[in-house]
TORSE-657310 format. One record per residue (C-alpha): z, y, x. Coordinates in steps of 0.25 Angstrom, whole numbers, padded with zeros to 4 digits, always signed. Last residue first. Layout:
// TORSE-657310
ZYX
...
//
This chain:
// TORSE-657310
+0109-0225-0045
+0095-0220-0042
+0085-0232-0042
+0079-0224-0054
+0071-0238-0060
+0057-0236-0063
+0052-0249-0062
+0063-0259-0064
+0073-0257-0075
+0064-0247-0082
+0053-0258-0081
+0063-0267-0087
+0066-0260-0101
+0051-0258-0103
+0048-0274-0100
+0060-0278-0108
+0054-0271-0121
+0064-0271-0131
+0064-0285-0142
+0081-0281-0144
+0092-0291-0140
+0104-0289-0147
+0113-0297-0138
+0127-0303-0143
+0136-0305-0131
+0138-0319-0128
+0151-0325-0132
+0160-0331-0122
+0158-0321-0112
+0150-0325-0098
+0157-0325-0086
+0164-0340-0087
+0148-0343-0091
+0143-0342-0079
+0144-0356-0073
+0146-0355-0057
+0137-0362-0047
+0137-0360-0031
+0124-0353-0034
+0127-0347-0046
+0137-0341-0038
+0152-0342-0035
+0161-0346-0048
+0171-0355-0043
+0174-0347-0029
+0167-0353-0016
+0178-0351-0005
+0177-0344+0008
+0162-0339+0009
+0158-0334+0021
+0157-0318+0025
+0149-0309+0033
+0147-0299+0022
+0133-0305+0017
+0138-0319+0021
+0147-0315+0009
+0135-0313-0002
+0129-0325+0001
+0141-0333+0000
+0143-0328-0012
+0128-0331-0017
+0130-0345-0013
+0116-0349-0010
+0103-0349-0018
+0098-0335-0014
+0090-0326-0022
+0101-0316-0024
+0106-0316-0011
+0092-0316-0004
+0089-0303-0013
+0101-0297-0007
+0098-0300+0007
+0085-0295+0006
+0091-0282-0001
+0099-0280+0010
+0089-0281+0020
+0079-0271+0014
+0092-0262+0016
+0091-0265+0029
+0077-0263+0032
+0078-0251+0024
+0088-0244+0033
+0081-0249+0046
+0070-0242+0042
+0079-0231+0039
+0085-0228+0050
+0072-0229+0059
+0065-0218+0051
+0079-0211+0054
+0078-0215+0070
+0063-0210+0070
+0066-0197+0064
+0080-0194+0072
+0070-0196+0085
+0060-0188+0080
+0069-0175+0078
+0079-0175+0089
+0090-0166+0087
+0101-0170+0098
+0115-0162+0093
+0110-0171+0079
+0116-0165+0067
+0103-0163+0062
+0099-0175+0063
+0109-0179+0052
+0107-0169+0043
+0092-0175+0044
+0097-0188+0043
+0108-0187+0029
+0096-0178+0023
+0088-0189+0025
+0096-0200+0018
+0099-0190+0007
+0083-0188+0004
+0082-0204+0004
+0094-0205-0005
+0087-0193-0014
+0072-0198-0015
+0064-0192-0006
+0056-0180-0008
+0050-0175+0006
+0051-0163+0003
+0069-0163+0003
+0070-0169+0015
+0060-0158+0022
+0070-0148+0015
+0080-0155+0021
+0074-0156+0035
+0072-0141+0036
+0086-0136+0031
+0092-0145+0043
+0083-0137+0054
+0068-0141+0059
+0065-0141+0072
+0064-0153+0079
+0060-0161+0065
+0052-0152+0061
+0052-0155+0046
+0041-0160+0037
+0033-0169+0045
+0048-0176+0049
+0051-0178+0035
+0037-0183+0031
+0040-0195+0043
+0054-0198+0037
+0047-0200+0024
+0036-0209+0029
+0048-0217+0035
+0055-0217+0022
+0065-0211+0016
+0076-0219+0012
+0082-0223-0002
+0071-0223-0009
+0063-0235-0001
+0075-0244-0002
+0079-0242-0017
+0065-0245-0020
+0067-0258-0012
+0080-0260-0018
+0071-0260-0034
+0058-0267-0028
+0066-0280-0029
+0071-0279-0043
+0057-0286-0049
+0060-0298-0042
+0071-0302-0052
+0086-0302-0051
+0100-0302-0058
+0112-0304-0051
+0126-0308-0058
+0138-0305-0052
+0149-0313-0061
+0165-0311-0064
+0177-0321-0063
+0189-0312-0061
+0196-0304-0051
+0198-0292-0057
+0188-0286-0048
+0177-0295-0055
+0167-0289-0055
+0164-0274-0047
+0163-0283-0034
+0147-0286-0042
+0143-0272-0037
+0149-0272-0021
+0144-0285-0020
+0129-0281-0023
+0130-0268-0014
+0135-0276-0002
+0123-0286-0005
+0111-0276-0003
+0101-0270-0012
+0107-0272-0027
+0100-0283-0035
+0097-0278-0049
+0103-0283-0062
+0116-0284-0053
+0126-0289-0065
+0140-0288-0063
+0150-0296-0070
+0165-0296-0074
+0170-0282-0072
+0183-0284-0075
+0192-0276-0063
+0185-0262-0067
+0188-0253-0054
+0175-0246-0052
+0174-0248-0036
+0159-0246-0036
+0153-0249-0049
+0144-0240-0055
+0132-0234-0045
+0127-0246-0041
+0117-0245-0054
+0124-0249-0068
+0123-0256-0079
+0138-0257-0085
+0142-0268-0094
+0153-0272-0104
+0158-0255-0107
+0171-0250-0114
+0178-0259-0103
+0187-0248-0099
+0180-0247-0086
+0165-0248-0092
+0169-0237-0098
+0174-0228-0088
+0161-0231-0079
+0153-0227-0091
+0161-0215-0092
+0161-0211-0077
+0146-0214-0077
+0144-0204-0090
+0153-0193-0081
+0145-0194-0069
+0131-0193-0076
+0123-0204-0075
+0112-0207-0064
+0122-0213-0056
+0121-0225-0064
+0128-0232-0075
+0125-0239-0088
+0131-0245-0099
+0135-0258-0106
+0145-0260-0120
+0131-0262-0130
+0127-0276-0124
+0120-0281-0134
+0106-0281-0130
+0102-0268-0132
+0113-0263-0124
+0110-0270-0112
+0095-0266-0112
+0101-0251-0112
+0111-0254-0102
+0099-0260-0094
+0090-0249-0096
+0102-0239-0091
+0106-0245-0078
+0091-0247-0075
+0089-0235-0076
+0099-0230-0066
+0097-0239-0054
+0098-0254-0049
+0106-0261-0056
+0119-0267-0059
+0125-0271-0072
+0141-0273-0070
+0149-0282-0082
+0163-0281-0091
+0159-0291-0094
+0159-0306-0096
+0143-0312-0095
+0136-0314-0109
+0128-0301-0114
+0126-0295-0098
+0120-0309-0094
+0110-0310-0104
+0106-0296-0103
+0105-0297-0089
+0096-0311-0089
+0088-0304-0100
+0086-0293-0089
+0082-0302-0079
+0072-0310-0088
+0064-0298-0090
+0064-0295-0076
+0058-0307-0074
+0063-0320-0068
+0076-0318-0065
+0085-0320-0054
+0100-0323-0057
+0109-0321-0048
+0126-0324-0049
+0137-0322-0041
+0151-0325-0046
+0162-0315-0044
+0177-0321-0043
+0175-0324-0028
+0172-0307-0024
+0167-0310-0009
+0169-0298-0001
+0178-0303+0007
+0188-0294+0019
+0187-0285+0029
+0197-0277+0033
+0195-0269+0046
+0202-0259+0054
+0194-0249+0057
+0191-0246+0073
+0189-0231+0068
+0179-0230+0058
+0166-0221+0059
+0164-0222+0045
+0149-0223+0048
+0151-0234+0058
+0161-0242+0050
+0155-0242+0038
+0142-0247+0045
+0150-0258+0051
+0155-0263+0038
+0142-0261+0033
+0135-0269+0043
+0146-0281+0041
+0144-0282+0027
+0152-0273+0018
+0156-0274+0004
+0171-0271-0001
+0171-0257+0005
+0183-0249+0010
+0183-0241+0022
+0195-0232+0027
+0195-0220+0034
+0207-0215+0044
+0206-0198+0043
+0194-0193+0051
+0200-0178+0049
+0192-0173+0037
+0178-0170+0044
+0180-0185+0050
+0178-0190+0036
+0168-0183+0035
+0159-0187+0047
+0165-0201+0044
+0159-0199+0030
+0146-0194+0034
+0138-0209+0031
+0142-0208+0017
+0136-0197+0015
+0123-0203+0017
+0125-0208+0003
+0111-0216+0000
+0105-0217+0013
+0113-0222+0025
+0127-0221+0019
+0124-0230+0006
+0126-0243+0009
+0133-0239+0024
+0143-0230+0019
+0142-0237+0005
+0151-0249+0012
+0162-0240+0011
+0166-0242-0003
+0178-0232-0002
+0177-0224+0011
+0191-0221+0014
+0197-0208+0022
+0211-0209+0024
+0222-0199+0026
+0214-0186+0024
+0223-0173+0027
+0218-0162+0021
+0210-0148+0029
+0198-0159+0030
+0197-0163+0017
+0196-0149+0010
+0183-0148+0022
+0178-0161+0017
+0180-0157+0002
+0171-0143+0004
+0164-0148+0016
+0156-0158+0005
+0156-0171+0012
+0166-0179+0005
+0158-0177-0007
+0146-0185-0002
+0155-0196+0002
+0161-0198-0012
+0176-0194-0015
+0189-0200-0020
+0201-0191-0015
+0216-0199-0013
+0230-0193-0009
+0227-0180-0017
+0235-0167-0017
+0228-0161-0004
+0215-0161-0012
+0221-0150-0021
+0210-0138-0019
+0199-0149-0015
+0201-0156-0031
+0203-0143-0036
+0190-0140-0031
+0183-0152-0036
+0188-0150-0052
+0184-0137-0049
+0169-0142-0046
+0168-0153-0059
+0169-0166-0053
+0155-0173-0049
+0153-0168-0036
+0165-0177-0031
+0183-0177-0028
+0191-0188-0032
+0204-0187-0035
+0218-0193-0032
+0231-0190-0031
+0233-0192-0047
+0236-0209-0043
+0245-0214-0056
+0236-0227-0057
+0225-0219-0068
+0224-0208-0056
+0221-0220-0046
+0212-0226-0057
+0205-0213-0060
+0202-0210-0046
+0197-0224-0044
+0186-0222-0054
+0182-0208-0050
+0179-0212-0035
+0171-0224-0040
+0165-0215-0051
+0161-0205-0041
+0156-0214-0032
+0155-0218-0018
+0170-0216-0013
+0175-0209+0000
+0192-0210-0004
+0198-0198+0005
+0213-0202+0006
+0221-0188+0006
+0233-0185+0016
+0245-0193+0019
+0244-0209+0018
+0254-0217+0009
+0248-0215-0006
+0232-0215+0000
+0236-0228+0006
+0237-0235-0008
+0221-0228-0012
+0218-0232+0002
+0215-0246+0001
+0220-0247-0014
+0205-0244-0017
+0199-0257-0009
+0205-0264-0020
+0200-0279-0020
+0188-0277-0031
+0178-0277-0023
+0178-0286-0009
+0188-0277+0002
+0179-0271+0015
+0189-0263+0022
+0188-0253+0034
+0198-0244+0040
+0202-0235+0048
+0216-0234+0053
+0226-0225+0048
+0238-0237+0047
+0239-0234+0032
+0224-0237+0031
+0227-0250+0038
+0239-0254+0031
+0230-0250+0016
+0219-0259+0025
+0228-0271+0025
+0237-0270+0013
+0222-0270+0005
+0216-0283+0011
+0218-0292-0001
+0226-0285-0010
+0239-0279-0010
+0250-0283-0019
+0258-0279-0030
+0249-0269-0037
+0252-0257-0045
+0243-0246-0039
+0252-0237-0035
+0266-0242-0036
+0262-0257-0032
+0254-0255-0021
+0261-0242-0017
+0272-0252-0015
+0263-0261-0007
+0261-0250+0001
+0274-0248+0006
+0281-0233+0003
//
């Protein structure tokens, strides 16, 4: 059977995509593979089309359990039943039926952290695993070194199950990344196919305000006025929920929040909603999003600058995937600035903290139970306590156990950790204060040059915003609340958790 008639028979298409009858010939071929694809182009099909041709089970490494949940329910909605996802969320015997019948599935959708319990990995590595993909590949190396450490043991894992060929998909990746995928992946002399990021049918606008006052009138303004369906990001929990709340005091009563925060069955409903266009507008941390297959979304809102560039294009690629005219709007003032910074210092442990580690443990001969319970005393925040476990388990894996010496390259790891994220953000407060194409900005970013200028660029190049704005504004019931109480929720004691 061809794959273009499994193209049309499976997921009712005439014709491949841009880059897709490439890397499907690639995968096919058993070769490792890595694929950068903008948003939106059908990175899915990738091995979701193989997964019909190839004998064994494709192991699908996905981010979030909503992203994992989402496109099981559309494969299972496009006939597909061989196909499940497998997570600490789902009731246990719903898990154990899952491992007693894996055999039966062509596709599993798992996170990385669940890929490393021995009970799947050991049902894994008794099957025959055809493909091994890393949807989203680009958080190996954004969320690898700190955040999710598991990510960085997936080639470990993945050679646990019989090192089948893998497969990399992300649609953001500047060239460190790419080469950081590669490296911690452990590919074998990929092939490559590497293609745009540039999105022509969104149009980038920023706006700076001049009080935090002003920028949440700005929001309101914009959210009353602009199409939707629309994405509000920001930059942790509470302020999800102020803003809906503020939102919904002003008129727009169809808007909701998100965050990890929630419970996984009230995410999954909000998500559904929005989905079915029961909701205008979701507030949400980066948390939403990710691959959530809602073709209409017509703009996105950043009400807080995210930390580095790939993360920003990543979150506005969830306009405007049917193709049409949509808008990515910035909103800044000086007072999110401390917000990344903060984000920063309670992601890593410090060098005073590596130095209160080493006066609790000795370091030559302490054992693995030792150094944990030295992690747990010194009370670091939860990324920062994960980021040392991942160390200390990894020093003591070591043949050659030399205490000092793994000490000083760690302290070293992580100022050059923070140096790089502190270069990140650099380059994404330049962006938004620059006066030059913000497209062309935001390509050079990923090695690129513009080819052609589309009709609506930037408000740089010039574009007139009311083709995104509905013909009647919303009607707003403004109420005399309190914008200073409302706003120091928002940005001085903000849960950076997301």
């Amino acid at each position: 059977m061809s794959i273009d008639h499994i193209l049309y028979e499976k997921f009712g298409f005439r014709t491949f995509r841009q880059g897709q009858r490439e890397i499907i010939e690639d995968v096919l071929d058993g070769n490792d593979v890595f694929a950068m694809l903008p948003t939106g182009s059908g990175k899915s099909i990738c091995y979701q089309l193989p997964a019909y041709l190839l004998e064994g089970i494709v192991v699908v490494v996905s981010p979030l359990i909503s992203l994992m949940e989402d496109q099981v329910e559309q494969l299972r909605r496009q006939g597909e039943k061989r196909v499940c996802t497998f997570h600490s969320g789902m009731p246990y015997n719903l898990r154990m039926n899952i491992l007693r019948n894996l055999s039966r599935y062509k596709i599993l959708y798992v996170s990385p952290e669940t890929l490393q319990t021995d009970i799947l990995s050991d049902t894994l590595s008794t099957m025959k695993v055809a493909l091994f993909v890393v949807d989203e590949a680009h958080c190996i190396s954004q969320w690898g070194h700190e955040f999710r450490t598991d990510y960085l043991k997936l080639s470990e894992v993945c050679k646990r199950i019989g090192r089948p060929p893998i497969l990399a998909l992300t649609a953001t990746a500047t060239v460190k990344v790419k080469e950081d995928i590669i490296k911690l992946l452990n590919l074998d002399k990929p092939e490559m196919h590497i293609y745009s990021v540039d999105r022509p049918n969104i149009a980038f606008q920023t706006e700076i305000a001049d009080s935090s006052i002003e920028k949440m009138k700005i929001l309101i303004h914009y959210v009353q006025t602009l199409k939707g369906p629309g994405i509000i990001y920001t930059s942790s929990r509470i302020a999800t929920e102020t803003i809906t709340e503020t939102l919904k005091r002003n008129g727009v009563e169809r808007a909701a929040y998100y965050h990890g925060g929630m419970d996984n069955d009230d995410r999954l409903l909000i998500q559904k909603q929005f989905i079915y266009d029961e909701l205008d507008v979701i507030c949400c941390t980066n948390a939403f999003g990710m691959g959530i297959n809602k073709p209409d979304i017509r703009f996105i809102i950043h009400y807080h600058f995210p930390s580095n560039i790939e993360s920003y294009l990543q979150e506005i690629g969830r306009a405007g995937r049917d193709g049409k005219e949509s808008l990515a709007l910035m909103l800044y003032h000086e007072d999110d600035d401390f917000i990344p910074e903060r984000l920063i210092t309670s992601e890593l442990p410090t060098k005073q903290d590596i130095n209160n580690f080493s006066n609790l443990v000795d370091g030559d001969k302490a054992d693995l139970a030792l150094f944990q319970q030295g992690i747990t005393r010194l009370n670091l925040s939860e990324t920062a306590g994960r980021f040392l476990k991942f160390h200390v388990e990894r020093f003591f894996m070591e043949d050659e156990k030399d205490f000092q010496t793994w000490q000083d390259q760690l302290v070293e790891f992580i100022e050059m950790r923070i140096k790089e994220k502190r270069e990140r953000i650099r380059y994404m407060k330049k962006w938004i204060f620059s006066k030059e194409c913000k497209r062309e900005s935001i390509l050079s970013a990923f090695s690129e040059k513009l080819v052609r200028r589309p009709l609506n660029c930037c408000h740089v190049c010039g574009f007139s915003l009311d083709s995104f704005k509905t013909p009647t504004e919303r009607s707003s019931r403004l109420e005399k609340k309190s914008w200073e109480e409302e706003l120091s929720l928002i940005f001085h004691q903000e849960n950076v958790n997301v």
